[in-house]
C-alpha positions in Angstrom: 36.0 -51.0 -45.1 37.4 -52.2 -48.4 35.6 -55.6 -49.9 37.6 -56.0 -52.7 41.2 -57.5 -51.3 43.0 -54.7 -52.3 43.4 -50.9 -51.3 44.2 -48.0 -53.1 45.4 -44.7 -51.8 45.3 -41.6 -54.0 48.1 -39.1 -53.5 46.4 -35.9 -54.2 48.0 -32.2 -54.0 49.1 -29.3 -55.5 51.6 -28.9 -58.1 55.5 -28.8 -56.1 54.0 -30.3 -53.5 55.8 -33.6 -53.0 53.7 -36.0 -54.4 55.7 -38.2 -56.8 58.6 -38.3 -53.9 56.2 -39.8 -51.7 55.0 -42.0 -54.5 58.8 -43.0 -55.0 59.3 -43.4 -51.5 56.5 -45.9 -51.0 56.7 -47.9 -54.4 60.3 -47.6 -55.7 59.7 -46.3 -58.7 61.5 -43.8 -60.2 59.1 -41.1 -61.5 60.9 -37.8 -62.2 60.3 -35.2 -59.9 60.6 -31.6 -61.1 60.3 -28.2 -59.5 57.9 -26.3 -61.9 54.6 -27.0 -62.6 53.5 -29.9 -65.0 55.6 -32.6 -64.4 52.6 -35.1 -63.5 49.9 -34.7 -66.2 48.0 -38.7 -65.7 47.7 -40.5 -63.2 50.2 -43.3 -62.2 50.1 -46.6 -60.4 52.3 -49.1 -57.9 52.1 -51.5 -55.5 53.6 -50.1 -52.2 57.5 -51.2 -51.6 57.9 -54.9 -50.5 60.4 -55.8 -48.3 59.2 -54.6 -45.0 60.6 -50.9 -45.4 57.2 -49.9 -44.9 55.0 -53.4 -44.9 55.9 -56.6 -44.4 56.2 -58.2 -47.9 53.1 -59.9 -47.7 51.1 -56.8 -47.2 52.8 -54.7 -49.3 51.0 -56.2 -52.9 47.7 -55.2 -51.6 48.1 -51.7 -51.2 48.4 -50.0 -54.1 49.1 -46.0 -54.3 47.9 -43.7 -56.9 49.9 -40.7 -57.9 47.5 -37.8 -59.4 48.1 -34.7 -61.3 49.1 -31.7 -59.0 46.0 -29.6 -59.4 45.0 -26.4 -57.4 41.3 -27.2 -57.0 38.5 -29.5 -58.0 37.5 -27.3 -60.9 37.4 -28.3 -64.3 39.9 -25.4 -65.5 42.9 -27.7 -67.2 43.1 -31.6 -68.1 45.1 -32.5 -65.1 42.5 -31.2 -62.4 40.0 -33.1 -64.3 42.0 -36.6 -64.6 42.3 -36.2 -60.7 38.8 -35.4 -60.0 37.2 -37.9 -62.3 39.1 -40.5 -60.6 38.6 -39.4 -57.0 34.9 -39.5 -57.9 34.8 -42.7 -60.2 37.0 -44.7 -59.0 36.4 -44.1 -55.4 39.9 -45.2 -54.3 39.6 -46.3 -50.3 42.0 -43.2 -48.6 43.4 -40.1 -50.2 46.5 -38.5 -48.9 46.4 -35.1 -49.2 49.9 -33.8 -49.8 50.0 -30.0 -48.6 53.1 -28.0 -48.1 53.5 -26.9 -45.1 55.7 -23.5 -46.3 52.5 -22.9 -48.7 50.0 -24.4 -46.3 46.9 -21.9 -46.7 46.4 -22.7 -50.5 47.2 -25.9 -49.9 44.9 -26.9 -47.6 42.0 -25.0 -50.2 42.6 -27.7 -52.1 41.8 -29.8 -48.7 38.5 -28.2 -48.1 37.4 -29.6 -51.4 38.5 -33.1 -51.1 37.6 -33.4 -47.4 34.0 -32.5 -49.3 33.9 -35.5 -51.4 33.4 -37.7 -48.0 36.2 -40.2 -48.6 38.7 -41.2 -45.9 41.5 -38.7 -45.8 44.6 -38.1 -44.1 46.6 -34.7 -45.0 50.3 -35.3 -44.9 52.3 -32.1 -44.0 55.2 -32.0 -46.4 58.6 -30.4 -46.0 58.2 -30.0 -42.2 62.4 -30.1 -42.1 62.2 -26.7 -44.2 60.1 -25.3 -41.6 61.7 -26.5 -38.9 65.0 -25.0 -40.1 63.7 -21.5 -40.3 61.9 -21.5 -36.7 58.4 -22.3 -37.6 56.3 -24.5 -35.8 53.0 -26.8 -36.1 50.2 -28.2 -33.4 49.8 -31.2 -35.2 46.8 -32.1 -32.8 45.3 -28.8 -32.3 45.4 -28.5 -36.8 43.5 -31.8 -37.1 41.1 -31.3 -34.2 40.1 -27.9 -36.4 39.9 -29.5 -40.0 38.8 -33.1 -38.8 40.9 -35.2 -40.7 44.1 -36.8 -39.5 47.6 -34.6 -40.2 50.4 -36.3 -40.5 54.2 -34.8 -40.3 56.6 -35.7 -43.4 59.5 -34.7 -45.1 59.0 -36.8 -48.9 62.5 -36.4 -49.4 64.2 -37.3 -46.2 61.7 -39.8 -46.0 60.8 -38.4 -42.7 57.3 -39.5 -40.9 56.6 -41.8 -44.3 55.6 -44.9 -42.6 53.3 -43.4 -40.0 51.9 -41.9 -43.0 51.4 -44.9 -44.8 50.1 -46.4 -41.2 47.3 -43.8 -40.6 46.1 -44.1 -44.7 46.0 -47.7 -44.0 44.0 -47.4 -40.8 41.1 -44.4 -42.2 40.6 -46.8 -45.2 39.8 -50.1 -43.1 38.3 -48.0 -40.5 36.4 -45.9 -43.1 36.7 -43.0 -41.3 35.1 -39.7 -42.9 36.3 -36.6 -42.9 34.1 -34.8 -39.5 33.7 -31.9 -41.0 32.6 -31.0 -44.5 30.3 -27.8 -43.6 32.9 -24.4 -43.5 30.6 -22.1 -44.3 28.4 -19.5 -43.0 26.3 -16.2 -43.1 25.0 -16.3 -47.1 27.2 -19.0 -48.1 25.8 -21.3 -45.7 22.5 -20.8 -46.8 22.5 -21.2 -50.2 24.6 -24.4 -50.0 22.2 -26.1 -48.0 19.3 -24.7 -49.8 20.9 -26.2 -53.0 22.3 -29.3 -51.1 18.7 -30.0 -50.1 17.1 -29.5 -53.5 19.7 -31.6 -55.7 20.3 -34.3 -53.4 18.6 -37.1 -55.0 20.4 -36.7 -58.7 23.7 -36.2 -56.6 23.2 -39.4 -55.2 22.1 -41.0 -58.5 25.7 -39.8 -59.9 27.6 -40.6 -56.0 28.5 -37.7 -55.1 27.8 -36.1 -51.9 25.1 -33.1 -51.8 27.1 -30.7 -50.3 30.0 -30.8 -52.8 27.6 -30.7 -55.6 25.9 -28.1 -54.3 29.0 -25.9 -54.0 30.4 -26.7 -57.1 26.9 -26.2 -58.8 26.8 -22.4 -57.1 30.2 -22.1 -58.6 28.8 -22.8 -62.0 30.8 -25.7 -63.2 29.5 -27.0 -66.5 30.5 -30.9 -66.3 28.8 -31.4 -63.0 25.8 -29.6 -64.0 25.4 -31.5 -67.0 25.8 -35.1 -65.0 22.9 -34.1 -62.6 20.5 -33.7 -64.9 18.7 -30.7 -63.7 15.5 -29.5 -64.8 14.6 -26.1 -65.8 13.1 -24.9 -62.9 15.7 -27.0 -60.6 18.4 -24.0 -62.6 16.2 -21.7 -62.2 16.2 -21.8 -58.2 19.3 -22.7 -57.9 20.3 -19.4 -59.7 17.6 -17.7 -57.7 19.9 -19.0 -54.3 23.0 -17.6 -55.8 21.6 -14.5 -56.6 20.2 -14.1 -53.3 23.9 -15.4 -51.6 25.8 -12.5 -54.1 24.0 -9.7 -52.8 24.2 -10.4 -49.6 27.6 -11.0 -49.5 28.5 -8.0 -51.6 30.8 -10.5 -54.4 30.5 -12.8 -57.1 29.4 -16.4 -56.1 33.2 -17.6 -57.1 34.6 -15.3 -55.0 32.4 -15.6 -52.1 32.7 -19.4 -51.6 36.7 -18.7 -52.0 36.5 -16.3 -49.5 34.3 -18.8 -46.7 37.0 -21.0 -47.2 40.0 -19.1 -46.8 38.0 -17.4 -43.6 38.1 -21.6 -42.4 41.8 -22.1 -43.3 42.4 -19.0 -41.3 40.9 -19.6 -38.4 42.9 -23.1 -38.2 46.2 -22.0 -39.2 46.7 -19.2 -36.6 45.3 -21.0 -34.2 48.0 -24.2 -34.8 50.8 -23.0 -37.0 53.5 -20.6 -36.1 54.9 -19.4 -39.1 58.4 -18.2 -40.0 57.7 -14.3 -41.5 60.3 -15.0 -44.1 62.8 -18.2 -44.8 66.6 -18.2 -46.0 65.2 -20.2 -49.3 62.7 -16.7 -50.1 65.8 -15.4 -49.3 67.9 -16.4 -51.3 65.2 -17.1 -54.1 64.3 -13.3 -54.3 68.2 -12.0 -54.8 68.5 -14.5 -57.4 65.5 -13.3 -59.0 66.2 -10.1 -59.0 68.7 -10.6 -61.5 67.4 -13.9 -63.4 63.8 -12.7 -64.1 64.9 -9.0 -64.6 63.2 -7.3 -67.1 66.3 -6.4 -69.5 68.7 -9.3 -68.1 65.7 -12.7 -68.2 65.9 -13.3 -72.0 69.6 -13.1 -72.7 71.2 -14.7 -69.8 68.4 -17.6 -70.8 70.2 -16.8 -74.1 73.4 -17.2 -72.4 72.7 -20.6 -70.5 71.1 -22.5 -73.4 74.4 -21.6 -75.6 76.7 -22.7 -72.8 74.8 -26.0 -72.4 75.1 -26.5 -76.4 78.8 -25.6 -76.3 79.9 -28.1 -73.6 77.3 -31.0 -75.8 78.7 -30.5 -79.1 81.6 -29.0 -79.0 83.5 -30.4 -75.1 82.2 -32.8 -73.4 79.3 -34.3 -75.2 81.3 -34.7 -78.9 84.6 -36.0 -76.9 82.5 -39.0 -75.5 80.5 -39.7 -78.3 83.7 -40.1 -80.1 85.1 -42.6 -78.2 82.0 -44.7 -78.4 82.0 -44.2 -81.7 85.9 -45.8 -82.0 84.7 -48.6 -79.7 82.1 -49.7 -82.3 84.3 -49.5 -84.9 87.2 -51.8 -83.6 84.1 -53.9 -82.2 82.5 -54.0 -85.7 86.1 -54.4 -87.6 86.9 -57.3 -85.0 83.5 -58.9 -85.7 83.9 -58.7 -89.5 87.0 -60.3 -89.8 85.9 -63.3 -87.0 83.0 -63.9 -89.6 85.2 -63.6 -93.1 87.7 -66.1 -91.7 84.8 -68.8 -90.6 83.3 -69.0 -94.2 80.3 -66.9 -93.2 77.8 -66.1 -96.1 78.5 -62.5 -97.6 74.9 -61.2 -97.2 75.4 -62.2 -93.3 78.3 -60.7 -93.4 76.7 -57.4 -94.5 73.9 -57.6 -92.7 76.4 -58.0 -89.1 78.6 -55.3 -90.2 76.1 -52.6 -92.0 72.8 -53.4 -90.2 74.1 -53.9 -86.9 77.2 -52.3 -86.0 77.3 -49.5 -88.8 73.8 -48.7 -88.4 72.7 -48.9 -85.3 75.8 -48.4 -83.8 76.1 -45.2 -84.7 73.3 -44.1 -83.6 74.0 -45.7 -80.2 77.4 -43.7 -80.2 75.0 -40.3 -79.5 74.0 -41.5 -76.3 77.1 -39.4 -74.3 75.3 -36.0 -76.5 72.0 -37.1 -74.9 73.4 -37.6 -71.5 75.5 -34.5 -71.1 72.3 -32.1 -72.7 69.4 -33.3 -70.5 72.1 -33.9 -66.9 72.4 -29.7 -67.9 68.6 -29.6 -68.7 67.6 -31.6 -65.6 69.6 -29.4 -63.3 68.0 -26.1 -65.2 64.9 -27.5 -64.3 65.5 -29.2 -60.6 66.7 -25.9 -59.5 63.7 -23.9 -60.5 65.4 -21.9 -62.9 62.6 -23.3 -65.8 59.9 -22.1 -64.5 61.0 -18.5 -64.1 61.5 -19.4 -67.9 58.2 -19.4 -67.9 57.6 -16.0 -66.0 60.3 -14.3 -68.0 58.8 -15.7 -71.8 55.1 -14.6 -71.0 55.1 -11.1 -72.6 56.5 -12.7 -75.3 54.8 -15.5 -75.8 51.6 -13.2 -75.0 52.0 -11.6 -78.8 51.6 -14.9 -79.8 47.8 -15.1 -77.9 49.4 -17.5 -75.9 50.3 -17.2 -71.9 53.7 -18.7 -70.8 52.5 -21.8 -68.9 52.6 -22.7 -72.6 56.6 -22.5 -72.6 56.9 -25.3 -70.2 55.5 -28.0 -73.0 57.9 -26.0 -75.3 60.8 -26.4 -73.2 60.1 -30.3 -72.5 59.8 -30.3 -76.9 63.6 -30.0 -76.2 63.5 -33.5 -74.7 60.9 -35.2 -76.8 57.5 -34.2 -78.4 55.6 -36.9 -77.4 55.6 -36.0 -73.4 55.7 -32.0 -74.1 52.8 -32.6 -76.4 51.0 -34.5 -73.4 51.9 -31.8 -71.2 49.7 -29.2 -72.7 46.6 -31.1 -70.4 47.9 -28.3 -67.4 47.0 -25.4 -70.0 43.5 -24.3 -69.2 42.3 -23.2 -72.3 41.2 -25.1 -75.5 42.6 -22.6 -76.9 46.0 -22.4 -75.9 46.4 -26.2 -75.8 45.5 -26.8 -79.9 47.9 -23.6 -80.5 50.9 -25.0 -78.3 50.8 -28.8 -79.9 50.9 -27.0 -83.6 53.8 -25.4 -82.2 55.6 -27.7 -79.9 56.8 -30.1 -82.8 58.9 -27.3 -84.3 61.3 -27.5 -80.8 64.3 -29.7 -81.5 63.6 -33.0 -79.9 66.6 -34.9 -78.9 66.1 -37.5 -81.1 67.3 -35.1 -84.0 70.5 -35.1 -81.9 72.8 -37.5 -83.5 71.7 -36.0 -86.8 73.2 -32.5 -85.8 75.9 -34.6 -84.0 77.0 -36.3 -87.1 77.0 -33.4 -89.8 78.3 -30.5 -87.5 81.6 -32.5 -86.9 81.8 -33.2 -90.1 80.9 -30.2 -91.5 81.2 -27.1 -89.0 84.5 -28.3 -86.9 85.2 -25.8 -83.7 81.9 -23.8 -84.8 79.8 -27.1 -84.1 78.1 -25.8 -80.9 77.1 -22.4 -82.8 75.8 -23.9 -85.7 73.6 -26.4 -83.6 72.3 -23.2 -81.3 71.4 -21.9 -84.9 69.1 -24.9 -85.0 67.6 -24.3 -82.2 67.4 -21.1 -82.8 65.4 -20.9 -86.1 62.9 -23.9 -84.9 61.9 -21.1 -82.3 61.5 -18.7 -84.8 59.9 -20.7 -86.7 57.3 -21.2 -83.9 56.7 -17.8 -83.6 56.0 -17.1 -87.0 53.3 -19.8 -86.8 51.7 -18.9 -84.1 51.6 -15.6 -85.9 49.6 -17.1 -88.3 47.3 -19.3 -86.2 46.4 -16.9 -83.7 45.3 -14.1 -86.9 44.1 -16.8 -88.9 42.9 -19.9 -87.3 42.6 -19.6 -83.1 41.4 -16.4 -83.1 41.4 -15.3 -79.4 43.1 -13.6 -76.4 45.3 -15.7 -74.2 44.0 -16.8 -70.7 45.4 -15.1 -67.5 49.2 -16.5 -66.6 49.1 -17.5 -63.0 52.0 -19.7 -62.4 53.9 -20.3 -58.9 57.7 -19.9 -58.8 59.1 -22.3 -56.8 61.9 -21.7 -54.0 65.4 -22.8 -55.7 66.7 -25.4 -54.5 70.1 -27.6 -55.0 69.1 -30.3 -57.9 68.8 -33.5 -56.5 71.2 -36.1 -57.5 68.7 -38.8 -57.3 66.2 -37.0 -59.5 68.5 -36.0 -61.7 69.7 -39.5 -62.2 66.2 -40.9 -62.7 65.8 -38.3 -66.0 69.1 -39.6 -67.2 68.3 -43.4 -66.7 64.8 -42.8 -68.3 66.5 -40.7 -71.4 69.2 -43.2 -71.4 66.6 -46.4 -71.6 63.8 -44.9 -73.8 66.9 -44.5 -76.4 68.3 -47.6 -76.4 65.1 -48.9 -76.6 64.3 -47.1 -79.8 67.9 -48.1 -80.5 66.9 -51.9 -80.8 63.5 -51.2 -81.5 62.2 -48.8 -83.7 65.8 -47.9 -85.3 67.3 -51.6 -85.4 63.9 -52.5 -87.5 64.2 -50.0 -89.9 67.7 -50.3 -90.5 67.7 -54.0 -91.3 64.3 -52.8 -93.9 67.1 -50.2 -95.0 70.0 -52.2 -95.5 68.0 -55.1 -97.2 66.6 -52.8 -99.8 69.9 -51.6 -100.2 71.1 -55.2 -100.9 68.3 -56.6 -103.0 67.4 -55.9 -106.4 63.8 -56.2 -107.5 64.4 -59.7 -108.1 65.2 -60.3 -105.1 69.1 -60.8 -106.1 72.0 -59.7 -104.4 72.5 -55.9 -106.2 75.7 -55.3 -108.5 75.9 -52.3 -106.9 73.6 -49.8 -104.4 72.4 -47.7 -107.8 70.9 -51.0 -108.5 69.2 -51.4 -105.3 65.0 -51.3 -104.6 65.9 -48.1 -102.2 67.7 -46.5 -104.9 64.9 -46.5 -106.5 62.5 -45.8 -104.2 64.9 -42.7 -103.3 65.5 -42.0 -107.1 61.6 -41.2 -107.3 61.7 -39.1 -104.5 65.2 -37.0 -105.2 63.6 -34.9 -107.5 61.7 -32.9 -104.8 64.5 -32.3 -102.5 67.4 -31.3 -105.3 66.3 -27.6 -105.2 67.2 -27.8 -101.6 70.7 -28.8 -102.7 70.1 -32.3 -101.4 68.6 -34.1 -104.7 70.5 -37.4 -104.1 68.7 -40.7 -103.9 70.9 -41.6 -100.4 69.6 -38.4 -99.1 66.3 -38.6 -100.1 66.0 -42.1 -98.6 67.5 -41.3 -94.4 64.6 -37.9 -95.1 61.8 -41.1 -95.5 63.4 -43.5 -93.2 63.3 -40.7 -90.8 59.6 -40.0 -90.9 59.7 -43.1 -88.1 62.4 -42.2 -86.2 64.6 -39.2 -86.5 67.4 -41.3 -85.2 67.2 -43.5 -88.6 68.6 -40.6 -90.9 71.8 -41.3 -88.9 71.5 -45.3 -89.0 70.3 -44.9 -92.9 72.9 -42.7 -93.3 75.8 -44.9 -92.4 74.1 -47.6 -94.3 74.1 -46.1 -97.1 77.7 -44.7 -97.3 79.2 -47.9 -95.6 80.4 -46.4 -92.9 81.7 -48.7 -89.6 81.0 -45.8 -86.9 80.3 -42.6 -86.5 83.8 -41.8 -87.1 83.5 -43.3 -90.3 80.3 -41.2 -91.3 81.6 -38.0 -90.4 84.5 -38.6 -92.5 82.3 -39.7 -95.6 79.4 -36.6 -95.6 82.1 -34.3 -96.8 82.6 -36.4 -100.1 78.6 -36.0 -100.6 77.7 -32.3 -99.7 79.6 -29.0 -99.1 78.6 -27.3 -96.2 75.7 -25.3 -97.2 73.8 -28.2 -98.4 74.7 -30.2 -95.2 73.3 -27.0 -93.4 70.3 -27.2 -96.0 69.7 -30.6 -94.8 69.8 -29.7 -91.0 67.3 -27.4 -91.4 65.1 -29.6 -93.2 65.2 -32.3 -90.8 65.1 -30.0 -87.7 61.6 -28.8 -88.8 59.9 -31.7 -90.9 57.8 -34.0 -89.5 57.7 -35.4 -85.9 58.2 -39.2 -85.4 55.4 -41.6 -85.8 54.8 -41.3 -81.9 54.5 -38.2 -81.9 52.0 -37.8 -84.8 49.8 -40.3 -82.8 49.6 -38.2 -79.7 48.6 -34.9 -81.2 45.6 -37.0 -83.1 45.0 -38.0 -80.0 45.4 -34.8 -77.7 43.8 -32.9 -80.5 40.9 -36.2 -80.7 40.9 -36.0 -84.5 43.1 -38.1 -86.8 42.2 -35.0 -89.6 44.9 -33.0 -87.1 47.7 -35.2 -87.3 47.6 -35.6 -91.1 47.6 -31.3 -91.7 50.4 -31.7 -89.2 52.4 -33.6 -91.1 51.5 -31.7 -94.3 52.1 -28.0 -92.8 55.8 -29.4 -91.4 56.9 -31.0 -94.3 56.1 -28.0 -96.5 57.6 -25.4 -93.6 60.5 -27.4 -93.5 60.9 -27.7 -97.5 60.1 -23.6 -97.7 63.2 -22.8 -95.0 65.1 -25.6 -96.0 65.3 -23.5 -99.7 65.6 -20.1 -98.8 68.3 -21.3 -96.5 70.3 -22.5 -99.4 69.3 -20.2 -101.8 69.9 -17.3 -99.8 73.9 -19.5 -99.3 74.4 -19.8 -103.4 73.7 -16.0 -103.5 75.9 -14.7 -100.6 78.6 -17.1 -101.3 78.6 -16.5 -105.1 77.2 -19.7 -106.2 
């Protein structure tokens, strides 16, 4: 029973399972849910709902629910399975609720086996039991838990089906502290090497708390973390090796595949005796004659081809560019209305400037990009809701295979689109060292959408009807780009083969409107919190350099200004990229914090009251091949300061970050002059 006030219930399960539905189901928050692999890669707390939904209110803060990476198995193969098993073990949280669905229910309850091991109160909750019902299947809900001795539970996460007798039984195992009954599945060989073991490490298992027989399992499977923590001796390895030995030959396998195999032999037994099980369901269906044509060998690639342009066409040249527009007009009257109020009341000049450049001009135009961010990720949201991203995955792998990589690694690629700093967290689900250091030096090279409002800004004022093109040319050459450097750092630097691609493929399914409208809110808020954050601080250091002198005095003009000089000494490096202008110069630095700044900086600079305003003044500062120049430069320099901080710290050396930023900038500079040296020569300049 717990003793410390407070209980906490881990939601464990496999990936697509429905964990962080139930987790938003019974705390209100709004996690995004996706339908490929990888969406959860750390743990997340919150108190259960108050209200008396589930709990009366006063209940409800003591109960607090613990959403963990989807993982496949205890085993220390990717970051994610070992976040979940280090807390499970650790922390010892008072229940787990083991999330298994019920279409997939064989390797889901593997996964169950494992953690029913671990001797902590456990209730499975069978998820998506509406999908089953609807395509005539059936389960004995009594007869299944009598056979695997923990309590199952009946849910459907997203119809919120059976969620408070869920909640009800976790509650009641955790003050009851009621064990799992049965945690031996094995037999024949496998049964007597994992007693044998159990028996001989059971004192260090209990040193570390854990319980003998999982440590003796997962010591037979050879897992290095776990051997390491015990503390074995010599001759304890030695017999233990001697035991699996003895267990392979008789069983006629590896050890791996023999303790796989006693399990699966368990689950069998279980499942046919209480589940009734549809042969094949209208979503296989209807998945498999989609697929057909989606994931097709000659077809895959360029109707992904074909979608991604579509979605760039409707941002930047329809939808998205119409609505930024009209933001960008309501900032200007705003800002025009504002100025005037504060020249007829006397107002100092320098606040006057400040109100009108700092605020409105600067970041106002940057605020005026939300509708572009909106309309790309409500496309990218549904892409990925529906399934569609991770036959991306499936469809990239050959490819991505010449690069020694596998394609789980184009799902951090693919969430680069969004912004670095989660896809650069998501490469904890890759399983290999390997392949995680390779895909965070090549993640940053994706457009994030915080470059957005820069491509925003000088395709309309630059590229006109051919706006969406030129931005798909963007994204375009970052992917290139990619693939020439993981060229070079699988010959030259991670020298290796790429690990086995094993990925599910999800059922599609009709994007959820709720889901989909939690990405947009987070999108939405994480911008406008840069937007008065991040951006608004370095547009008021901008614009005050760009008033002052270095005496501190109001400047004669902006060539008189401290960031004219500061931009002055910098120019120089940038001018054979057709750029070589102090303003320029200066939004490329300010933008090393937040690639939203160029924009704010930008409008600073040229004095413009809106976006509106900006577009119209870039064409009296570059022709089009330097704007394109400048494009590319600032699609593949540096990531933001965020997102240098998280590959030091995914990578766990600062050394990492700083050859980052190095190797970008000087990519970035090398394209960025070919680009516009190859222009001069076909144009005749």
């Amino acid at each position: 029973m717990p003793d410390h006030g407070r209980i906490f219930i881990a939601l464990a399960g496999n990936p697509n399972s429905g964990k962080t539905t139930l987790f938003n189901q019974l705390t209100g928050a709004n996690q995004h849910v996706g339908n490929f692999p990888g969406v959860t890669v750390e743990k997340k707390e919150a108190d259960i709902r108050g209200g008396g939904e589930y709990l009366p209110r006063r209940e409800a803060g003591r109960i607090t629910i613990v959403d963990l990476p989807g993982i496949y198995s205890l085993s220390p193969y990717t970051q994610e399975e070992i976040v979940a098993r280090d807390f499970i073990i650790r922390e010892k949280p008072d229940a787990i609720v083991n999330i298994v669905d019920v279409m997939n229910i064989e390797r889901g309850l593997y996964l169950s086996l494992q953690l029913m091991q671990l001797d902590t109160p456990m209730v499975i909750a069978l998820n998506m039991m509406d999908e089953l019902r609807e395509n005539h299947g059936s389960v004995d809900i009594k007869l299944l838990s009598e056979r695997v001795g923990v309590p199952v539970v009946p849910i459907s996460a997203s119809r919120k089906e059976g969620v408070g007798e869920l909640l009800e039984t976790a509650i009641h195992v955790a003050y009851g502290d009621r064990r799992p009954l049965i945690q031996d599945f094995c037999t024949g060989a496998v049964h007597r090497a994992i007693h044998a073991v159990a028996h001989l490490i059971e004192d260090h298992a209990r040193r570390i708390g854990i319980t003998p027989r999982f440590a003796a399992t997962k010591v037979i499977e050879n897992d290095p973390p776990l051997l390491d923590a015990l503390g074995l001796t010599e001759h304890e390895r030695h017999t233990i090796e001697e035991a699996a030995s003895y267990m392979q030959d008789e069983a006629g396998t590896d050890r791996k595949s023999a303790i796989a195999d006693m399990r699966y032999e368990f689950i069998g037994n279980a499942v046919g005796a209480a589940v009734e099980k549809p042969h094949t369901t209208l979503h296989q269906d209807r998945s498999a004659r989609i697929d057909s044509l989606l994931t097709s060998k000659y077809f895959g690639i360029p109707i992904f081809a074909c979608v991604m342009a579509l979605i760039f066409w409707l941002t930047f040249g329809v939808i998205g560019a119409a609505l930024s527009d009209v933001l960008g007009l309501f900032f200007e009257v705003t800002g025009a209305a504002v100025a005037g109020a504060l020249a007829e009341g006397g107002v100092n000049p320098v606040i006057q400037s400040f109100v009108g450049d700092a605020v409105f001009a600067g970041v106002g135009s940057v605020i005026s990009f939300i509708p572009m961010i909106i309309v790309m990720f409500f496309f990218m949201s549904i892409l990925e809701d529906s399934g569609y991203m991770a036959r991306v995955a499936f469809i990239m792998d050959k490819a991505l295979r010449k690069l020694g990589l596998s394609g789980r690694s184009i799902i951090p690629m693919i969430l680069g689109f969004g912004c670095s700093v989660p896809a650069i967290m998501s490469v904890r689900t890759l399983s290999s060292e390997r392949d995680r250091k390779i895909t965070i030096m090549l993640t940053p090279f994706m457009s994030c959408t915080a470059k957005l409002p820069i491509y925003g800004a000088f395709a309309a004022a630059f590229f006109g009807h051919s706006a969406g093109l030129v931005v798909l040319s963007l994204y375009a050459l970052g992917i290139a780009v990619a693939i020439c450097a993981g060229v070079v750092l699988n010959k030259l630097v991670y020298r290796g083969k790429p690990v086995p691609f094993i990925m599910e493929l999800p059922t599609y399914r009709f994007p959820n409107i709720k889901s989909v409208g939690i990405l947009l809110w987070h999108r939405t808020k994480d911008f406008l919190q840069r937007a008065f954050t991040v951006i608004f601080v370095a547009t008021v250091v901008i614009w005050f350099l760009q008033t002052f002198d270095g005496r501190l005095n109001v400047a004669a003009d902006q060539a008189g200004s401290m960031l004219a000089m500061i931009g002055g000494l910098a120019a120089p490096v940038f001018a054979p990229l057709g750029f070589g202008t102090w303003i320029f110069a200066t939004a490329i630095i300010a933008g090393f914090i937040a690639k939203e700044t160029v924009v704010s900086c930008l409008a600073v600079l040229t004095g413009a009251a809106s976006v509106i305003s900006l577009e119209a003044a870039l064409p009296g500062l570059l022709t089009p091949l330097q704007a394109y120049s400048f494009l590319v430069f600032c699609l593949l320099y540096t990531p933001c300061v965020a997102a240098v901080s998280v590959v030091g710290k995914e990578m766990h050396s600062s050394l990492a970050s700083v050859s980052m930023v190095v190797r970008q900038a000087l990519v970035a500079w090398a394209c960025a002059f070919i680009v516009y040296r190859v222009g001069l020569l076909i144009i005749g300049g």
